[in-house]
C-alpha positions as CSV (number, residue, x, y, z in Angstrom):
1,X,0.0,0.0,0.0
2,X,1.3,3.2,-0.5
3,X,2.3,6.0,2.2
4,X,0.7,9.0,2.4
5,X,3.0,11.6,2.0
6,X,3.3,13.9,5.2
7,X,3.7,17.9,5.6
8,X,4.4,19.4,9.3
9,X,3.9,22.7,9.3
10,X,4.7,25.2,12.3
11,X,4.4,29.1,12.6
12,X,6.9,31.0,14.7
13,X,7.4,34.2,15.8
14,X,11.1,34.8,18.0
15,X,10.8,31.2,18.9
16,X,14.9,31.0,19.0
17,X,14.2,29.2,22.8
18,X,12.6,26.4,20.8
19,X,12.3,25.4,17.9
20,X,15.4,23.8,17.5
21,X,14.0,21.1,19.9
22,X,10.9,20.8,17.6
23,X,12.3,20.5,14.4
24,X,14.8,18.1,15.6
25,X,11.7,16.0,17.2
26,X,10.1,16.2,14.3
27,X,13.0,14.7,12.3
28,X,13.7,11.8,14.3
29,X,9.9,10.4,14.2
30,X,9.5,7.1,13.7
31,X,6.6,6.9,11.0
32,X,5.2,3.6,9.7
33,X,1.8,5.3,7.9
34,X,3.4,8.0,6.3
35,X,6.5,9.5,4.8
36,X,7.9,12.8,6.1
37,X,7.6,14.9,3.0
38,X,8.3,18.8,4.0
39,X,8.3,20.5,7.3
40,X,7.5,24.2,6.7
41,X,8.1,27.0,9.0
42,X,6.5,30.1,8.4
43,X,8.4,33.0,10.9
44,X,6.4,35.8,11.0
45,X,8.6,39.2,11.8
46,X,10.8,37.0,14.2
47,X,13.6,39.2,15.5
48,X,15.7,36.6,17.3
49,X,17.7,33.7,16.2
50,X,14.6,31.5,14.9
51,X,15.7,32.6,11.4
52,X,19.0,31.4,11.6
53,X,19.0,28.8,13.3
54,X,16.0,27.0,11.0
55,X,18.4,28.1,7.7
56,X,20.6,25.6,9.3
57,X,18.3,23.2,9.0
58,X,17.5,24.3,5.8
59,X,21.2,24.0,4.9
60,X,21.5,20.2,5.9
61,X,17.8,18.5,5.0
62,X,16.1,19.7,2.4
63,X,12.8,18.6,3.9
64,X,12.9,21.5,5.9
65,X,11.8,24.9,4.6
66,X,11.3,28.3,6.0
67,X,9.0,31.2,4.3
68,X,9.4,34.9,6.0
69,X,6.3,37.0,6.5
70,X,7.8,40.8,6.9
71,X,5.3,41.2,9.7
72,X,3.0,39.6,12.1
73,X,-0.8,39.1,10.4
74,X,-2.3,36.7,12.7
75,X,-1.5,33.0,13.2
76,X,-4.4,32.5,10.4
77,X,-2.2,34.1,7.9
78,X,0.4,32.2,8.5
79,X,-1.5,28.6,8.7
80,X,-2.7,30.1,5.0
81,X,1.1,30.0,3.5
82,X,1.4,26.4,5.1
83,X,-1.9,25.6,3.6
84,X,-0.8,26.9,0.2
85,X,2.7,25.7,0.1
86,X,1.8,22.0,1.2
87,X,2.6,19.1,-0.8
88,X,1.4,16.6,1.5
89,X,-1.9,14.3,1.5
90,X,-2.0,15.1,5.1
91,X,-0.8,18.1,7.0
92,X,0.2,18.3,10.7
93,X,0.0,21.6,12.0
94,X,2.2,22.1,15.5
95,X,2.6,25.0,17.7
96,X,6.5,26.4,17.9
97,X,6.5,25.8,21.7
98,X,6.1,22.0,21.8
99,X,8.2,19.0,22.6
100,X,7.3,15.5,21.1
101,X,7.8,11.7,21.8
102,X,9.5,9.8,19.6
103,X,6.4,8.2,18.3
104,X,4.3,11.2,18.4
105,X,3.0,11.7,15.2
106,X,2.4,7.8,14.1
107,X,-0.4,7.5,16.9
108,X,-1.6,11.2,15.6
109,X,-1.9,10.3,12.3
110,X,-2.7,6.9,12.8
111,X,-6.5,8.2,13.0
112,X,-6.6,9.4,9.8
113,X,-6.6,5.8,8.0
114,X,-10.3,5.5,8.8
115,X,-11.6,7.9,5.4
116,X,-14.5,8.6,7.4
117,X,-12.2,11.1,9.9
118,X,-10.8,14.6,8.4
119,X,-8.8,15.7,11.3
120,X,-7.1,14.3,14.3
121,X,-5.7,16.0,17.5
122,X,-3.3,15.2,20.0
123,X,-3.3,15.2,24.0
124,X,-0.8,18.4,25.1
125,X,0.4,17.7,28.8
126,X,2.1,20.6,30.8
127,X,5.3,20.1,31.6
128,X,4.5,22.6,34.9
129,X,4.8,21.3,38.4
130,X,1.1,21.3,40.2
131,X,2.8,23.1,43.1
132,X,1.8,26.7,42.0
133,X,-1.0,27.4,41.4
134,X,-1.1,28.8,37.6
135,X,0.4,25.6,37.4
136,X,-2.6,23.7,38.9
137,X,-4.8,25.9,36.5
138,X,-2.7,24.6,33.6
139,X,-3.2,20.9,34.5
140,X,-6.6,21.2,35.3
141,X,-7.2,22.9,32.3
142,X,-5.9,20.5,30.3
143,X,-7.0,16.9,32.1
144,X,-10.3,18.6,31.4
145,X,-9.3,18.9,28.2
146,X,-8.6,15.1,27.5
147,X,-11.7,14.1,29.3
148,X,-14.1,16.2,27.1
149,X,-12.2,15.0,23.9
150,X,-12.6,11.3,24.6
151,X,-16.4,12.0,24.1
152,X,-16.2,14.9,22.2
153,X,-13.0,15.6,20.3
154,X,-11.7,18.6,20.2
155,X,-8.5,19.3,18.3
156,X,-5.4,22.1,19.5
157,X,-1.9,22.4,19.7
158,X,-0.9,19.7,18.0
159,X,-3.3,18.3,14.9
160,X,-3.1,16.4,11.5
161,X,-5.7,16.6,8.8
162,X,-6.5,15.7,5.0
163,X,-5.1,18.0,3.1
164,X,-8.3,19.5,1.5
165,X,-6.9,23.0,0.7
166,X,-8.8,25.1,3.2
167,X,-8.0,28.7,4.0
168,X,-8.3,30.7,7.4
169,X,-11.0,33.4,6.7
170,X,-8.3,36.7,7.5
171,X,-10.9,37.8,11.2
172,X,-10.2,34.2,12.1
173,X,-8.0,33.6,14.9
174,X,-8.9,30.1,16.0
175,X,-7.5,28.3,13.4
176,X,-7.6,24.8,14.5
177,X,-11.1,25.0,15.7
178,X,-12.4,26.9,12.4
179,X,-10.3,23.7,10.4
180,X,-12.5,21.4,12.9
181,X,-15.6,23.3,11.9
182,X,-14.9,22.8,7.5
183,X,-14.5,19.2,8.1
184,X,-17.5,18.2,10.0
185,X,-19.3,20.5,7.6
186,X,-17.8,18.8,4.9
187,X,-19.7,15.0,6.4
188,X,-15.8,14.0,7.8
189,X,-15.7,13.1,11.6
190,X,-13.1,14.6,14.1
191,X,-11.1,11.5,16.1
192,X,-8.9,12.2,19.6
193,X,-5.3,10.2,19.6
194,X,-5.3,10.5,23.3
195,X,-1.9,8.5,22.9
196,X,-0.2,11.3,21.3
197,X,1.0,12.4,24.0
198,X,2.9,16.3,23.1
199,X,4.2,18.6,25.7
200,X,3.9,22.0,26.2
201,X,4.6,24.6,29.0
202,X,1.3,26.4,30.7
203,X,2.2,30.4,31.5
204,X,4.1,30.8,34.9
205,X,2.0,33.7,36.4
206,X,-1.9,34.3,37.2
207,X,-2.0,37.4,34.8
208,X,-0.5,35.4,31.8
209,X,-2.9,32.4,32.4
210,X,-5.9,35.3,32.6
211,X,-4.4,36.8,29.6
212,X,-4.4,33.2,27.6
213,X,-7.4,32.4,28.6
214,X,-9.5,35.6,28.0
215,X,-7.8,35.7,24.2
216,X,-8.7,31.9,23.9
217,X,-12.4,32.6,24.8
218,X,-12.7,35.6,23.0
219,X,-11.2,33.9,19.6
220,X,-14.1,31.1,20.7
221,X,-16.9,34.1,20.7
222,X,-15.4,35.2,17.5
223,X,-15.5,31.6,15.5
224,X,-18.8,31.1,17.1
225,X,-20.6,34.2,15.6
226,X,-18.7,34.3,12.3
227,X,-19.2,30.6,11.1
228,X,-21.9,29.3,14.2
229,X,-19.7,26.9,15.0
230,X,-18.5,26.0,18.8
231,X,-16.0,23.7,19.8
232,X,-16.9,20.5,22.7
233,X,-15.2,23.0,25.5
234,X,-17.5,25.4,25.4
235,X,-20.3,22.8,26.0
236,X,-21.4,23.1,29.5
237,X,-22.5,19.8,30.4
238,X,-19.3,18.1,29.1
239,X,-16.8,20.7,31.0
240,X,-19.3,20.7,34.6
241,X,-18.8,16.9,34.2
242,X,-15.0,16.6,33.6
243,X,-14.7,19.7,36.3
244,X,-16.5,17.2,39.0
245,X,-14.6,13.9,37.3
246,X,-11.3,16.4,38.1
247,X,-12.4,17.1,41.6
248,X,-13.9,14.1,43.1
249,X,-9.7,12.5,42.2
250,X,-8.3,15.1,44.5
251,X,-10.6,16.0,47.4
252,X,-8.1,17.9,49.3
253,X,-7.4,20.4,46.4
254,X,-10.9,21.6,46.3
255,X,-10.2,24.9,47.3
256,X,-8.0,24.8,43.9
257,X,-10.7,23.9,42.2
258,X,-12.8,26.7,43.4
259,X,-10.4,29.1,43.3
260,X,-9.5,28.2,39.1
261,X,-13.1,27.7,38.4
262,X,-13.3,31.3,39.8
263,X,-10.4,32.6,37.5
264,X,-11.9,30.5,34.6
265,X,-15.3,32.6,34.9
266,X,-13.6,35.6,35.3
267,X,-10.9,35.1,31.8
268,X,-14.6,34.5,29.9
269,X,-16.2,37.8,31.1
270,X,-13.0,39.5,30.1
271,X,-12.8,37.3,26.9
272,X,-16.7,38.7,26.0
273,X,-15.6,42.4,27.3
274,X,-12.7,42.0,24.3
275,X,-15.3,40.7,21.6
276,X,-18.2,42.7,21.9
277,X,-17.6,45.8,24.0
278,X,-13.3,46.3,22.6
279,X,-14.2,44.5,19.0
280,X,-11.3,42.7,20.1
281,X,-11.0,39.2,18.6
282,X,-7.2,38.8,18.9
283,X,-6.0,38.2,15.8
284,X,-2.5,39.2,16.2
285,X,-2.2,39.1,20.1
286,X,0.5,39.4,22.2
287,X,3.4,36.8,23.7
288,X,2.2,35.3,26.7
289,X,6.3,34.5,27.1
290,X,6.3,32.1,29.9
291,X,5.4,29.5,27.7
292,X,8.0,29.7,26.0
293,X,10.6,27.7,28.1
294,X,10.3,24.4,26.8
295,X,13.3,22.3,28.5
């Protein structure tokens, strides 16, 4: 039978801290459903070493490409050059700021052989200790997140679809999700590779997980009015449930879980305030940079 052909596309912008790590991850996967075709990185207006030091990929594999955008339009934009630039049957799309196992993106991908799925997505873990409390937040956030996608998947950070040739409308910011929304309309099924296990780092202070947050929900609001189209976390039911699945495992935290369901209530009023009182959707939006430690 033969391979699909495989394109991993990332967008950076002064990613210099990381994406050395990523593209060499991304090099050294072990792939038995596809062949690593191209890996693409589009730096937007990056003003540290990312540049250079993807050249020297560049320089030593020609799988690896890099296209410069002379400024920052959005991550949309720059998921558009991927999208248009792609040679592969299926596309991976990673954020800059990740780390993979070695056998990451076989088990991502590996959901894609059913021709009834259109796009996969991958469990992120923080690499945060629990003992602060942003860091709770983080891995709260995103056990809740792997709950709610075994029943309902929802795909971020880390996904792999057909290779349809769909653009990012230019107000879009929530790429992944609006990509999630095209293939279900399009009759395909989304599918969770809760094995694919990717790491990432949540932010290091309350203020930058407030700040994530409210941009996340307001990019949600955004996505949701333009196309009618909402993702599996914003359903109620499914987070209340894997909230009290997430509590009743650690009794002894519950003033945690108060205390980050508080904060979590309080990014979405601030997330709504952005949308429809500052017509804010966060289309190019600002660094939360302690994320960007990824070691």
């Amino acid at each position: 039978m033969k391979k699909s052909l495989l394109t991993v596309g990332i967008c950076a912008y002064n990613e210099g801290k990381n994406i050395r790590g990523l593209i060499s991850d991304i090099l050294a996967q072990e792939l038995d459903s596809a062949v690593l075709k191209e890996v693409m990185v589009v730096s937007s207006a990056s003003t540290d070493a990312t540049d250079g030091i993807v050249r020297g990929f560049v320089a030593s594999d020609r799988r690896v490409r890099i296209f410069k955008e002379p400024e920052r339009r959005g991550k949309g934009s720059a998921v558009n050059i991927i999208m248009k630039e792609a040679s592969g049957d299926i596309v991976v799309l990673a954020g800059a700021d990740l780390a993979m196992g070695p056998n990451c993106l076989e088990k991502l991908i590996r959901g894609l052989s059913d021709p009834k799925i259109g796009m996969v997505g991958a469990r992120p873990v923080p690499m945060n200790g629990k003992n602060t409390f942003p860091g709770f937040c983080s891995h709260l956030l995103w056990d809740m997140h792997h709950l709610i996608a075994l029943r309902s998947p929802k795909c971020g950070e880390l996904v792999a679809f057909r290779n349809l040739g769909y653009k990012i409308p230019a107000a879009i910011a929530a790429d992944e999700a609006y990509l999630e929304s095209r293939f279900r309309k399009a009759g395909y099924r989304l599918a969770y590779a809760g094995d694919a296990m990717v790491r990432n780092r949540g932010p290091g202070t309350v203020s930058d997980y407030m700040r994530q947050r409210r941009r996340i929900h307001a990019q949600h609001m955004a996505l949701r009015n333009a196309v009618g189209y909402s993702v599996s976390t914003s359903d109620m039911r499914l987070v209340a449930a894997a909230f009290v699945s997430c509590a009743l495992s650690d009794l002894k935290s519950l003033h945690l879980f108060a205390a980050a369901a508080g904060l979590e209530s309080f990014s979405m009023l601030l997330g709504a305030y952005d949308y429809y009182i500052a017509k804010d959707t966060h289309e190019v939006w600002r660094v939360v940079e302690s994320t960007k430690e990824i070691a």
